[in-house]
N, C-alpha and C positions, 0 to 999 in steps of 0.2 A: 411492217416497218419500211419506210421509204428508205431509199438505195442514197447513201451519200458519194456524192460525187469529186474524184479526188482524194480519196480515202487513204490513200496509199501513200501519194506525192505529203501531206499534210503530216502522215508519221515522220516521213525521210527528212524532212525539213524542220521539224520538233526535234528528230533524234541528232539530228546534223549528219547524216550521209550522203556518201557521193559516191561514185565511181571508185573501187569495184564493188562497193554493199550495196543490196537493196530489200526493198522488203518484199514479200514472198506474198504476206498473206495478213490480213488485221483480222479478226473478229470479235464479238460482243458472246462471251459465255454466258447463257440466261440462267444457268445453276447456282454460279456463283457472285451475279451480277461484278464482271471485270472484263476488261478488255486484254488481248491478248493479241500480240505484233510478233510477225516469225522474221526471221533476217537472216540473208545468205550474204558468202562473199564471194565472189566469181572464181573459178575454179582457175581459167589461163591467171589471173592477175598476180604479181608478187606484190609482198607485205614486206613492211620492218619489221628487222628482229627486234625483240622487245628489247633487249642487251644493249646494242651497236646504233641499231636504227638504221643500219644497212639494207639496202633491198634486198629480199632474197626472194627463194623460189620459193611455192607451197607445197608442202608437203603432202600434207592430207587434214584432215578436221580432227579437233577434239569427240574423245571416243563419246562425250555425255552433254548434253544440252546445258546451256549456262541460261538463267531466267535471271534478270534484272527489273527491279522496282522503277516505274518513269513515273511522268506525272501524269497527275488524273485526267482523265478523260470525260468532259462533261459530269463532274462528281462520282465517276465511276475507277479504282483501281487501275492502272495500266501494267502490265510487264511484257519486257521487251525478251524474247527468246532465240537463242542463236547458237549452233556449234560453231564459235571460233577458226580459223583456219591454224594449221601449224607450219611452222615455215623451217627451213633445212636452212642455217644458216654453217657457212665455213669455219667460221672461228667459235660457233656456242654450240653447236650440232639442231638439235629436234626443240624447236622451243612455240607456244602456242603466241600469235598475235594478238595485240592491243585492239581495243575497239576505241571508234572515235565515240562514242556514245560513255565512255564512262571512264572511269580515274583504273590503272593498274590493281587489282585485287577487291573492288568496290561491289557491291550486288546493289548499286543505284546507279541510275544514269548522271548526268551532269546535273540536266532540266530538273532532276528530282532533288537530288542535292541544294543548288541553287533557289530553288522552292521553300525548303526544308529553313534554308539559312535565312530567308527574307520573310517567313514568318517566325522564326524564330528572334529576328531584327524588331519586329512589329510587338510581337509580345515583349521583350526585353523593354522595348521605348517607355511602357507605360510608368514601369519600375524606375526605371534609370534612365536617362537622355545619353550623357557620357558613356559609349562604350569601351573609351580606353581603358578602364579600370578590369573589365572582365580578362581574367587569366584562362579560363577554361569552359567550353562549350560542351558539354553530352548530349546528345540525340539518339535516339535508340527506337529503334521502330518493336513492339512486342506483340505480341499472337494472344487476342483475348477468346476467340471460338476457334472451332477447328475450321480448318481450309486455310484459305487465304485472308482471312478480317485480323485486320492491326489497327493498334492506338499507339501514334509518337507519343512520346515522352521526352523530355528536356532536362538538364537541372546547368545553374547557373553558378560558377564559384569564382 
């Protein structure tokens, strides 16, 4: 396999990070045909508390790896993996930081999200042009093999 070049910078700029996140490490698992991005966030750096939005200091990292759904990679799976930092803040105590890469409590990134919602736009159109009548959206990602293999689902109301 020839080496791509940039490899790295090309995640950071997909996941939208800066200064103090970066990514560590990308690779291509042949097992499970998926790609898989690790992400740290600088140790001296301080974070918003997720509460305040206050800077505070860091604490230390969440004790368990968080893995997030991104988007595909050359029709290959992505997830994004990262212990979080946890930040000491004065007024909330011990609270774990936000990532810019995805919504508060989400196991998707934004770009997957985003994704998700513009093909979900595209199949809609065919049905209906006017989307101001749609009340409710479901998208639900489900596990049809073992490992890692999912099929979205949708329904429209």
């Amino acid at each position: 396999m020839e080496p791509v070049f940039n490899f790295v910078e090309m995640f950071e700029r997909s996941i939208g990070l800066k200064e103090p996140w970066k990514v560590t490490k990308a690779e291509f698992n042949q097992n499970d045909k998926s790609v898989h991005v690790y992400i740290e966030a600088k140790k001296t750096s301080k974070y918003p508390c997720p509460e305040c939005h206050k800077m505070c200091k860091r604490y230390d990292n969440e004790n368990e790896e968080r893995i997030w759904r991104h988007a595909d990679v050359v029709l290959y799976p992505c997830y994004i993996h990262c212990r979080r930092p946890r930040v000491e803040s004065k007024e909330h105590g011990i609270r774990v930081a936000n990532t810019p890469w995805s919504r508060k409590g989400s196991r998707n990134t934004l770009l997957f999200e985003g994704y998700a919602m513009m093909l979900a736009k595209i199949r809609l159109s065919g049905r209906q042009t006017d989307l101001f009548e749609v009340e409710r959206l479901s998208i639900d990602e489900i596990s049809f093999r073992k490992g890692q293999s999912y099929v979205t689902s949708h329904r429209v109301s």
